[in-house]
C-alpha positions as CSV (number, residue, x, y, z in Angstrom):
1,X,-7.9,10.7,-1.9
2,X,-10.0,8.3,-0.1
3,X,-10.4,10.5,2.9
4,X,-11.2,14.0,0.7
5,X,-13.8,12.2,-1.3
6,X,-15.3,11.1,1.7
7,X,-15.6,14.6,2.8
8,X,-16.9,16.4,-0.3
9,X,-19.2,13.5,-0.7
10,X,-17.7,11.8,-3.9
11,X,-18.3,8.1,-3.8
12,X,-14.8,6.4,-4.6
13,X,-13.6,3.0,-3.0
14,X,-10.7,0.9,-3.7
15,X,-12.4,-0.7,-6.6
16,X,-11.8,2.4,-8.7
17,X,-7.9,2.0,-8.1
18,X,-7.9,-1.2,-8.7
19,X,-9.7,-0.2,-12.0
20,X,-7.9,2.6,-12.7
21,X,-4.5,0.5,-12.6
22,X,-5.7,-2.0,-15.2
23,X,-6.1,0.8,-17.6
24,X,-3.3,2.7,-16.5
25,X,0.5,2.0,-18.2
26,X,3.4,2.4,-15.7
27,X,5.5,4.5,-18.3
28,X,8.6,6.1,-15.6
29,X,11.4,3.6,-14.8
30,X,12.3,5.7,-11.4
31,X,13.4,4.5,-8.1
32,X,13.4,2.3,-5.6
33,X,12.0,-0.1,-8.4
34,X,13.7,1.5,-11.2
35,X,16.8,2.7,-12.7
36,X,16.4,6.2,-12.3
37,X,15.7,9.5,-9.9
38,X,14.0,12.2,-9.7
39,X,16.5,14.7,-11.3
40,X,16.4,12.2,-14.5
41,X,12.6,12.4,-14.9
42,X,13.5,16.2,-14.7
43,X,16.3,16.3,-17.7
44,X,14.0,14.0,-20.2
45,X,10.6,16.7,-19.4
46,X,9.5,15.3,-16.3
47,X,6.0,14.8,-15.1
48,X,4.3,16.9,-18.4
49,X,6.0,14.0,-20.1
50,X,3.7,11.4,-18.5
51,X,0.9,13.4,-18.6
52,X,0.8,14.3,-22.2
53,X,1.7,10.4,-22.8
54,X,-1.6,9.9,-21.0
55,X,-3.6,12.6,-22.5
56,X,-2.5,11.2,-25.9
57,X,-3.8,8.0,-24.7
58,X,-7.3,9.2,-23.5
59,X,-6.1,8.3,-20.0
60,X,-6.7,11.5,-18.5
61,X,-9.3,14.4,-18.6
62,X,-8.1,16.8,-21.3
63,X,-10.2,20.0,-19.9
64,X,-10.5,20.4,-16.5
65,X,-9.1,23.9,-15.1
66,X,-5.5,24.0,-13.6
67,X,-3.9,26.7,-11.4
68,X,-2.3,28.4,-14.6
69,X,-5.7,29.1,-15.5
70,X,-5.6,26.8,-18.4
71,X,-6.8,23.6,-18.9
72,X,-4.6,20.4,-18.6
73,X,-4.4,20.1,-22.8
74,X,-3.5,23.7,-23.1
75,X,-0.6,23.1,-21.0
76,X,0.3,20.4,-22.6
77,X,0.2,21.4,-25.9
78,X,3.7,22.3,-26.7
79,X,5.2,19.2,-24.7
80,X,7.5,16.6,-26.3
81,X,7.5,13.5,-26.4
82,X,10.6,12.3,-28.1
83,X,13.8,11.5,-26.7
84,X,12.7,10.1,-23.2
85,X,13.3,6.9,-23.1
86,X,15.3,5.2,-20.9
87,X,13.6,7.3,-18.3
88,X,10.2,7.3,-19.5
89,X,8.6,4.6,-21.8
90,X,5.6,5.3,-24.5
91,X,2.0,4.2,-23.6
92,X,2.3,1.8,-26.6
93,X,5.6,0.1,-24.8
94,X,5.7,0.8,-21.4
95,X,6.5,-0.6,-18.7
96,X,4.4,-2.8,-17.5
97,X,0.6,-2.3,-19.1
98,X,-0.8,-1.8,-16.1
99,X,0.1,0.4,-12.7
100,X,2.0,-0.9,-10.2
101,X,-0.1,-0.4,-6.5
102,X,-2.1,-3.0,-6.6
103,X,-5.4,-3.9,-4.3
104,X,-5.6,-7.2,-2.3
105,X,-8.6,-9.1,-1.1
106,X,-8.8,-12.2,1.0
107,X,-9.4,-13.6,4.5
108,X,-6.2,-11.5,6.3
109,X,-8.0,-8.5,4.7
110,X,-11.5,-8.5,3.7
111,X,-11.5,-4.5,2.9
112,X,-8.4,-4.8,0.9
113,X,-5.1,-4.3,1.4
114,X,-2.2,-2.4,-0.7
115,X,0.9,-3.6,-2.6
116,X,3.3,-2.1,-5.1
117,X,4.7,-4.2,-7.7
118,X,7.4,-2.0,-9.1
119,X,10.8,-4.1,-9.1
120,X,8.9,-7.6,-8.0
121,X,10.2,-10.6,-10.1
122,X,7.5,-13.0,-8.7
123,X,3.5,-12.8,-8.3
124,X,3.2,-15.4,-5.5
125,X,4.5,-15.6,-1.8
126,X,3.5,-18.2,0.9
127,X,5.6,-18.3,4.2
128,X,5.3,-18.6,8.1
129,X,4.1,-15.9,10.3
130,X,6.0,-14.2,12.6
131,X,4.1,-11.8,14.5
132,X,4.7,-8.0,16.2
133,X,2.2,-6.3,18.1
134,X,4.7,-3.0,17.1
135,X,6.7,-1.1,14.9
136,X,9.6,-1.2,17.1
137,X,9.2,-4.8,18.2
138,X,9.2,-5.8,14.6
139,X,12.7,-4.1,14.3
140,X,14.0,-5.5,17.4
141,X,14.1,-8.8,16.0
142,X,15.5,-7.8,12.4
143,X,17.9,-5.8,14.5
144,X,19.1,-9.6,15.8
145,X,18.7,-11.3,12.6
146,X,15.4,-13.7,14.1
147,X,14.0,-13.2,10.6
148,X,14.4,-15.7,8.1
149,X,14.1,-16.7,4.4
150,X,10.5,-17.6,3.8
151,X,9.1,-15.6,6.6
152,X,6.2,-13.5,6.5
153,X,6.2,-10.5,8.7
154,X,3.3,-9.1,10.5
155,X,3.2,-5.8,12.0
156,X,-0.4,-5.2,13.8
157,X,-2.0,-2.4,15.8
158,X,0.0,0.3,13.6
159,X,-3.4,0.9,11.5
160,X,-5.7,4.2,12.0
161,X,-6.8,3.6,15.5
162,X,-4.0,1.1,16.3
163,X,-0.8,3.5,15.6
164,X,-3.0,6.0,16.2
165,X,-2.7,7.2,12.7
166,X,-1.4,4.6,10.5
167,X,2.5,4.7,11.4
168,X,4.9,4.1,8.3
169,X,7.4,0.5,8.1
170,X,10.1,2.2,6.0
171,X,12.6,1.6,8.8
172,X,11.3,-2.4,8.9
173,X,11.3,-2.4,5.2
174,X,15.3,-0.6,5.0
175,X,16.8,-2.9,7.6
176,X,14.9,-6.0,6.2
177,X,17.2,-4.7,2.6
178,X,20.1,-4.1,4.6
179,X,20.4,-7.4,5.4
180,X,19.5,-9.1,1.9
181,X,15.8,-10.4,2.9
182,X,14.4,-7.9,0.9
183,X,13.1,-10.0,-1.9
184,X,13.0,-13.4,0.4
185,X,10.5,-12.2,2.9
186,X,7.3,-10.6,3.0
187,X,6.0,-8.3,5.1
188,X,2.3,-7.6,6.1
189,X,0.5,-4.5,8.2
190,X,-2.2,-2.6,9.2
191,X,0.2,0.5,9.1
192,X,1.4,2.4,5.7
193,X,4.4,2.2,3.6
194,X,6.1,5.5,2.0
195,X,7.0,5.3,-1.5
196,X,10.9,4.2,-1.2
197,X,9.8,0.7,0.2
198,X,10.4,-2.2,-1.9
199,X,9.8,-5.9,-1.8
200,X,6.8,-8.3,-0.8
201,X,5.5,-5.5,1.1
202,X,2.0,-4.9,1.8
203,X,0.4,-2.5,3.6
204,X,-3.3,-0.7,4.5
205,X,-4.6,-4.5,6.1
206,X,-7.8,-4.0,6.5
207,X,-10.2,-4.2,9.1
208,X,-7.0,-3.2,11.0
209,X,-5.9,-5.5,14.4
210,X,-7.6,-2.9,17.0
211,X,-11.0,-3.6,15.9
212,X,-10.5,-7.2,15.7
213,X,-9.4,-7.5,12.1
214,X,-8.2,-11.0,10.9
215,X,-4.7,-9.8,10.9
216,X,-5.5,-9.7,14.9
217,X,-5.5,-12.9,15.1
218,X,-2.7,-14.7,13.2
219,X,-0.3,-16.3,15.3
220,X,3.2,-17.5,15.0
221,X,3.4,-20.1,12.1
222,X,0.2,-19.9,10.5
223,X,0.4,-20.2,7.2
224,X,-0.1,-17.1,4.6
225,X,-0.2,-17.2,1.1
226,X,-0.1,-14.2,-1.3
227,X,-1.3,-14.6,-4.7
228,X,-0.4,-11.2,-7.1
229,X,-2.0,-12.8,-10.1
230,X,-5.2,-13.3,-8.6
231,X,-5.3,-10.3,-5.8
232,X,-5.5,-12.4,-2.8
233,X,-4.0,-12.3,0.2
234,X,-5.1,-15.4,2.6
235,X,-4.8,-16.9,6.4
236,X,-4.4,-20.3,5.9
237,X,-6.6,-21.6,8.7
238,X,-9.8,-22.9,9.0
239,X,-13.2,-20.9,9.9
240,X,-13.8,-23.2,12.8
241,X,-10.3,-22.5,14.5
242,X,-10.8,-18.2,13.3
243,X,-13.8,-18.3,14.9
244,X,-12.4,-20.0,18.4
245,X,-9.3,-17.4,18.0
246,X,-12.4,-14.9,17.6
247,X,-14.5,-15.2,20.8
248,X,-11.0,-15.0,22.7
249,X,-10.0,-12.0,21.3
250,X,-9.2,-8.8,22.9
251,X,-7.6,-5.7,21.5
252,X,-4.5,-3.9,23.4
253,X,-4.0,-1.4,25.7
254,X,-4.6,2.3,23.7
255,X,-1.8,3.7,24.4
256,X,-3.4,7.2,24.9
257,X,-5.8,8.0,27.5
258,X,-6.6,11.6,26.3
259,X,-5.4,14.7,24.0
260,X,-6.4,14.7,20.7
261,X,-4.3,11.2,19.7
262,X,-6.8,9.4,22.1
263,X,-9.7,11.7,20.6
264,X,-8.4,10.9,16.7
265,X,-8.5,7.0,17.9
266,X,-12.0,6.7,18.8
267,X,-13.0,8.0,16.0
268,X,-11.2,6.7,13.4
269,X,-12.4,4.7,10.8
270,X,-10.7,2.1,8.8
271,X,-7.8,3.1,6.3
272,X,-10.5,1.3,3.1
273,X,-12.4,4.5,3.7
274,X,-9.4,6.9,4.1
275,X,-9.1,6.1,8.0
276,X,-11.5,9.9,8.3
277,X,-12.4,10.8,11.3
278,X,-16.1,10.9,11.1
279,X,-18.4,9.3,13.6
280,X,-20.4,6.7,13.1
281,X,-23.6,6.6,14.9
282,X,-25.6,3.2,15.0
C-alpha cells in the first residue's frame, strides 16, 4: 500500500497505520494467533461479515464503487451478523479494541519497524543480541540449537537493497516454534515476515543494515529492549559508542553485480516508503 500510494501520488506513511489500528477492532479469532482457519471464517459469512461489522461501526467508507458495480453498503446490505461468534467477535466486544500490526519507533529503527500482536501474552521484551548477516546463517545456528531463552535475534542485510527485495524469516520464525523458543525469544530484521509468523517477531527495521541503519551496527550482546505499550524498540548503547561503531562502518558485499536484482538494489528505497524503486536525485 505504501509502494502504490507512492506511485499515484497519495501521501500515506506509517503514521496512518498506526492510526488506523487504534480505531480499528480486531474482530476474527483466525490463525496462527487464533483458534480458527480460513474455511471457519468461510461457514460463519466470512470476510462480508467483518466488513459490515465495520461499516456498521463507521469504520469503513460506505460508497465507494466495487467490481460488482455497486457500492460497498449495497453489497452489504443483506449480510448477517448473528451467529458468528466464536469465529468472529462484534465491534462492541471484540477482540482486542485495537488491530494487531503494530508500528515501532526507537533508536534500532528510526523509520519504524512492524510487529503483530495477535497471540502475544506480554507487551515487553529485553534480551541479548545475537547477530546474522543472513537468512540462512540465522537458521544455521537454530538448526544447532545456539539460540537461547532471552535472546534476541537479528537478521540484517535482508531489507530492500540488502536481500535484494526484502526476503521473508518464516523459515527462522517455524524452526524457532519447532523448538519451543517461539514465545521466549525475539526476533528482529530488516527483512519481511508473511502472515503465519508468530511470536516477538518484528520486522520492516528501518533504515535497513545496507545503508548503514542502526540495526547495522548492533553487535553480539548488546542490549535491546522492546516496549509494545509504548511503541519503542531500542539499542541499549550509548550515542558516543554508535557513533564510534558509525565511522567504522561498512556495508557488505552486494551480492549482484548486474541483471535487474543488482539494477532493483541501487535503486531501492527503504521499506518506510514501500521500498519503490524510484530514484532519488540530490
Amino acid at each position: 500500500m505504501l509502494a502504490i500510494s507512492k506511485e499515484i501520488g497519495v501521501k500515506v506513511d506509517l503514521k496512518d497505520f498506526e492510526r488506523i489500528r487504534e480505531a480499528t477492532p480486531h474482530l476474527a479469532d483466525t490463525r496462527p494467533g487464533g483458534m480458527y482457519v480460513m474455511v471457519d471464517l468461510d461457514k460463519v459469512g466470512g470476510v462480508p461479515i467483518i466488513l459490515k461489522s465495520l461499516l456498521k461501526k463507521g469504520l469503513i467508507n460506505p460508497d465507494p464503487l466495487t467490481v460488482t458495480g455497486k457500492t460497498m453498503k449495497q453489497n452489504l446490505e443483506n449480510v448477517s451478523l448473528t451467529n458468528s461468534e466464536p469465529v468472529v467477535y462484534s465491534c462492541e466486544k471484540p477482540l482486542h479494541h485495537e488491530g494487531t500490526l503494530k508500528i515501532l519507533k526507537g533508536t534500532l529503527a528510526p523509520e519504524g519497524a512492524v510487529i503483530k500482536v495477535a497471540g502475544l501474552h506480554r507487551t515487553k521484551f529485553e534480551g541479548n543480541a545475537k547477530v546474522f548477516n543472513s537468512e540462512e546463517d540465522a537458521f544455521e545456528a537454530i538448526s544447532k540449537q545456539r539460540i537461547q531463552k532471552g535472546d534476541v535475534i537479528v537478521i540484517r542485510y535482508e531489507g530492500p537493497k540488502g536481500g535484494p527485495g526484502m526476503r521473508e524469516m518464516l523459515a527462522v520464525t517455524a524452526a524457532l516454534v519447532g523448538q519451543g523458543l517461539g514465545t521466549e525469544v525475539a526476533m528482529v530484521t530488516d527483512g519481511r515476515f508473511s502472515g503465519a509468523t508468530r511470536g516477538f517477531m518484528i520486522g520492516h527495521v528501518s533504515p535497513e543494515a545496507m545503508v548503514g541503519g542502526p540495526i547495522s551496527l548492533v553487535k553480539k550482546g548488546d542490549k535491546i529492549s522492546i516496549d509494545l505499550d509504548k511503541g519503542r524498540i531500542n539499542l541499549n548503547i550509548g550515542r558516543i559508542e554508535l557513533n564510534k561503531r558509525r565511522k567504522t562502518w561498512k556495508p557488505i558485499k552486494s551480492k549482484y553485480k548486474d541483471g535487474v536484482l543488482a539494477k532493483y538494489m541501487l535503486l531501492a528505497r527503504s521499506a518506510s516508503e514501500g521500498a519503490v524503486t524510484i530514484p532519488q536525485f540530490k
